[in-house]
Residue, then its C-alpha position, 0 to 999 in steps of 0.5 A: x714981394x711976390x712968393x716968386x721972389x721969397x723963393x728966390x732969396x731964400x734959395x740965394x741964401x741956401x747957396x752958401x758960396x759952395x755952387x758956381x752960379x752961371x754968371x763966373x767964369x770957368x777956369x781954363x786948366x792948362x795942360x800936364x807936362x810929360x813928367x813921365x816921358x810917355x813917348x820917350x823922346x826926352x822931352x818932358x814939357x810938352x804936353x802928356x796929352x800930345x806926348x801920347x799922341x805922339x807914342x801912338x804915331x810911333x807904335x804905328x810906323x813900326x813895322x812888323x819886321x823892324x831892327x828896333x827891339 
């Protein structure tokens, strides 16, 4: 057993099952939902991320001169 290989099982045994080791997958995280309705539209299953993008399309179709507010 070379010094190498020592080195190796005792960090192995340092590791203690608390670090993610390369070879696990990650986890994919799915989306939030808009529980807060960002954009107002009533639609709280979509995702907040495509909720606020769809808030920031809205904010800038309108006009300077809308009967809105």
């Amino acid at each position: 057993m070379s010094w190498r290989d020592i080195i190796r099982k005792e960090q192995e045994k340092a590791h203690c099952g608390t670090e993610k080791l390369d070879d696990e997958p990650f986890e994919k995280k799915e989306a939030k939902p808009d529980y807060i309705d960002l954009d107002g539209d009533g639609n709280k299953t979509e995702s907040m991320r495509q909720a606020a993008k769809d808030k920031k399309k809205k904010s800038k179709s309108r006009g300077a001169f809308t009967d809105d507010e």
